[in-house]
N, C-alpha and C positions, 0 to 999 in steps of 0.2 A: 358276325365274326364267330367263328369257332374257337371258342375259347382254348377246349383242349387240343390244341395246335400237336401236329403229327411229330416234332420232335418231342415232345416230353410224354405225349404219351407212348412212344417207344420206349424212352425212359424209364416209365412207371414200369411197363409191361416186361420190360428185362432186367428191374430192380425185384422184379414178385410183388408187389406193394400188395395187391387185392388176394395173395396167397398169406403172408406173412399176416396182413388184418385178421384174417379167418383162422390162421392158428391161433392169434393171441388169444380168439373169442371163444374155440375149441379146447384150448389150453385150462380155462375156467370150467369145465365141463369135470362134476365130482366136486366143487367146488362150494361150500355151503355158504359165502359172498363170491357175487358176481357183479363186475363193475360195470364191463360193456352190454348196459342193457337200455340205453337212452336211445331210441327211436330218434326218428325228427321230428314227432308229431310232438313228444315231449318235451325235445328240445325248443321248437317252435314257443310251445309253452311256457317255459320256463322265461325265454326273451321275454315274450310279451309281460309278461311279470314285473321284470325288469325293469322296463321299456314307461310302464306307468308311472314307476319311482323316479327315475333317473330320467326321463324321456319328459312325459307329458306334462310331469307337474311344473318343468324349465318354463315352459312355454311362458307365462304370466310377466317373469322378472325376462325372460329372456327380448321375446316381441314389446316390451315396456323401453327396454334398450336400441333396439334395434327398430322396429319400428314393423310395421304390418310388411310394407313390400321387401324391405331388407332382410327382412325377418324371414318370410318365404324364401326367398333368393337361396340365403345361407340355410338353410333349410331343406333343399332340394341340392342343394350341394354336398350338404354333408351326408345326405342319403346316401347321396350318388357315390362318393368318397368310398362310405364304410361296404357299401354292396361291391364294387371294385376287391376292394382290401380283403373283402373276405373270399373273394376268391382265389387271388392269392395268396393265401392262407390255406385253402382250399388246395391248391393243386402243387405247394410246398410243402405239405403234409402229405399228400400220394408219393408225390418223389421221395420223401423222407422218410419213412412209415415208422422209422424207430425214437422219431420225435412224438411222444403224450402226452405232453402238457408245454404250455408259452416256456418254460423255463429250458426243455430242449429245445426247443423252437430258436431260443434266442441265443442256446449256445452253438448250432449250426449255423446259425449267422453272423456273429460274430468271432468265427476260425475257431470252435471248437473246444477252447480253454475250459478248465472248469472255474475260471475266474468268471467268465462270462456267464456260465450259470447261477452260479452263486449272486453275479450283478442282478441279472433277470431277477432269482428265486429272493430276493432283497426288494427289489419294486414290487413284487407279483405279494408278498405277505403283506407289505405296509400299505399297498392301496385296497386290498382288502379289509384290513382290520381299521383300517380311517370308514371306509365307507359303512364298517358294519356298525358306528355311532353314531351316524349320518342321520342328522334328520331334515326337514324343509330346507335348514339353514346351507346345505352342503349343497341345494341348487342353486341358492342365490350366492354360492361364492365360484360355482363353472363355469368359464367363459361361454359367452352364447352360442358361440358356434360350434359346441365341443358334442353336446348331448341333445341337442331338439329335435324330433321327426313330427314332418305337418302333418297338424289334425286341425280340429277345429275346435274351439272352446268358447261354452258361451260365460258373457258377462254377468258378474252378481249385482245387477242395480240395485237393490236394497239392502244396505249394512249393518246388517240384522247377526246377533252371534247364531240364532239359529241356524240360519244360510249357513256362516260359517263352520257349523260344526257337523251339519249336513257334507259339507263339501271334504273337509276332514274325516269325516269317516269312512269316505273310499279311499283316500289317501294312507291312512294307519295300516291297515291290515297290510298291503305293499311293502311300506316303510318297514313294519315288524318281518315281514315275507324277507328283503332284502338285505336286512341283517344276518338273518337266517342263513340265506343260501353262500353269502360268501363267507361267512364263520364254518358253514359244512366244505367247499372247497377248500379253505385254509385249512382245515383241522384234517382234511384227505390228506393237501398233501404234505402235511409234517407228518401223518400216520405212514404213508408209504418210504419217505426216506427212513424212519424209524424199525419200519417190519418191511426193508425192503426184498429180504432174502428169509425172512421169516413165515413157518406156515400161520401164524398168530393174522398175521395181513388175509388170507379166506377161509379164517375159522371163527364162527362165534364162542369164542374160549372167554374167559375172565379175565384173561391178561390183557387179550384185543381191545373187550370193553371197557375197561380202566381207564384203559389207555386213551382208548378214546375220550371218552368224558373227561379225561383229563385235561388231555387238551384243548377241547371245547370250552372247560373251566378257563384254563389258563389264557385263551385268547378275547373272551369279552370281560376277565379281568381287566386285562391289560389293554381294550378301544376300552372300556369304563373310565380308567385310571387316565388315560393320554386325553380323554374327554374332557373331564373336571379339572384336570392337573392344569392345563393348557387355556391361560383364558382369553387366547386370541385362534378360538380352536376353528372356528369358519372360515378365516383367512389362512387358516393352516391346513385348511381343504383346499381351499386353491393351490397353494404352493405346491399341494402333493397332485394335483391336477395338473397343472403345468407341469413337473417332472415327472411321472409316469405316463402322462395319456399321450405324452409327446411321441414316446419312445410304443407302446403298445398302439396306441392309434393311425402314428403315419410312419416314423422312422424305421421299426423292425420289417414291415410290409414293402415299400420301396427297397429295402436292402434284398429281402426272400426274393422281389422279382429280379437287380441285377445278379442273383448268384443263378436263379432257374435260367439267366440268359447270358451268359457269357459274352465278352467283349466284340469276338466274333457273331452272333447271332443278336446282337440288341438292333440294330440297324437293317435288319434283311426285309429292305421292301419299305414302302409308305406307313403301315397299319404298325410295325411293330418300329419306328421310329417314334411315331408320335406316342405308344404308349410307353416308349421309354424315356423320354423326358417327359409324362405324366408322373413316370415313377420319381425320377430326380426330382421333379418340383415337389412331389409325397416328404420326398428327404427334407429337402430344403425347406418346406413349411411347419413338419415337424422341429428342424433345429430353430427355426422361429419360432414356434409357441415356449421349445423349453429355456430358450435364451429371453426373450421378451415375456412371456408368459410371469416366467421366476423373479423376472424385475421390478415386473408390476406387483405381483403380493408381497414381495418384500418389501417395497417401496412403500406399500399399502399398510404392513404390517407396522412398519417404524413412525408414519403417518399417526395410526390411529394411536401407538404408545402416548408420542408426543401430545397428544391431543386428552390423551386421559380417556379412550372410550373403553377399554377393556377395565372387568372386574376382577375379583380377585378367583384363587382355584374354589373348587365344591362347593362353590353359590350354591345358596339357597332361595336365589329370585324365582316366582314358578315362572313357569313357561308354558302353563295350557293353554288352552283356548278358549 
């Protein structure tokens, strides 16, 4: 199948989408910060980064759950899911070219408001700043089917803390990598709607960099503080899992492809029926993880109160290895 199907890419072509790209990256020219300079070789890299933290390390608690063959199953599904998705993402972005970040993205999909942005740029800050406290424990509170890509991982037969701390030290640098990087998107972009009209946003001036640091301060203050504060803080990784990843993972994506396909065009032919009830079931599996997902951690949360397993805020239990 030819993804870029001949009506949108009309679309694109009589929107300017690939003119309008290339002014904004022109447009930075004289410019002593330049933003659009992420290749895909680096972007590629940056996933894979990611993908080790949030991805591989799942596997262990995840296939323990689920089991070898289910495990695969959901596994190659959720591959399949997210490469889908991102192409749609992919080609609502050409049509859209004045959408930069998930938070236009999500007020085009949702008619426009700037309420809807604001909703968006509310999920997109707070699953950021959860994840950038995140450590092991923030895999084993994701549902399994959310984050696993198959690899293969071998078993530690001998329960030795060396093994273990062998096996932790490929894991740390990630873990510290991945707080990083979504503490720099988050502090991007409160620095842009701050200098959005300022030349302080592509000059290395002292006001810029204040500013920045500042905010970089002010946001692993504040994952620190919601970390300690919080002493049912893993379970409160799932809750924020269940409510954002519903909506970033399947909901916004099913929605981008009924607006690129109109009432009239969703149905024209075999090939583009079937992927439009691919996208409804997108919808409708997302309002299940955020309806069901949200029931089970809260359920989970008032569970473990009543039970007495949470301690009190800024323990001092250690937690190394």
């Amino acid at each position: 199948m030819n993804y870029v199907d001949q009506d949108i890419s009309a679309e694109i072509i009589k929107k300017g989408s690939p003119r309008d790209e290339l002014s904004v990256i022109h447009g930075e020219e004289g410019h002593q910060i330049k933003y659009h300079t992420c290749s895909w070789q680096k972007t590629a890299a940056l996933l894979f980064s990611e993908y080790i933290c949030l991805a591989i390390l799942s596997f262990p608690w995840s296939f323990s759950v689920l089991g070898m063959v289910p495990g695969v199953i959901v596994t190659c599904a959720v591959a399949a899911s997210v490469q889908y998705t991102s192409l749609v993402l992919w080609k609502f972005c050409m049509k859209h070219p004045e959408a930069r970040d998930v938070c236009d993205v999500g007020k085009i999909i949702l008619g426009g408001s700037q309420i809807a942005y604001h909703f968006t740029a509310v999920m997109f800050l707070l699953n950021n700043v959860f994840i950038m406290v995140s450590q092991t424990t923030y895999i084993a509170g994701m549902s399994a089917f959310l984050n696993i890509s198959y690899t293969l991982i071998g078993q530690i037969t001998i329960p030795s803390p060396l093994f273990k701390k062998i096996a932790f030290s490929f894991a740390i640098p990630t873990i510290v990598y991945l707080g990083a990087l979504y503490a720099s998107v988050s502090a991007r972009f409160v620095f842009f709607r701050v200098f959005s009209q300022s030349h302080h946003r592509h000059s290395n001036t002292a006001v810029a960099w204040m500013a920045w640091a500042g905010i970089l301060i002010v946001l692993w203050v504040a994952a620190f503080i919601i970390a300690e504060i919080i002493p049912f803080f893993s379970d409160l990784l799932s809750l924020m899992s269940s409510l954002f990843d519903s909506w970033f993972g399947f909901i916004y994506w099913g929605l981008a492809y009924l607006i690129l396909y109109p009432c009239n065009k969703r149905w024209n032919g075999f090939g583009r029926s079937v992927e439009t009830l691919l996208n409804y079931f997108l919808v409708l599996f997302g309002l299940y993880i955020l309806i069901a997902g949200t029931y089970v951690s809260v359920k989970t949360i008032i569970d473990s109160y009543h039970a007495s397993l949470y301690g009190g805020v800024f323990s001092c239990v250690p937690n190394g290895i």
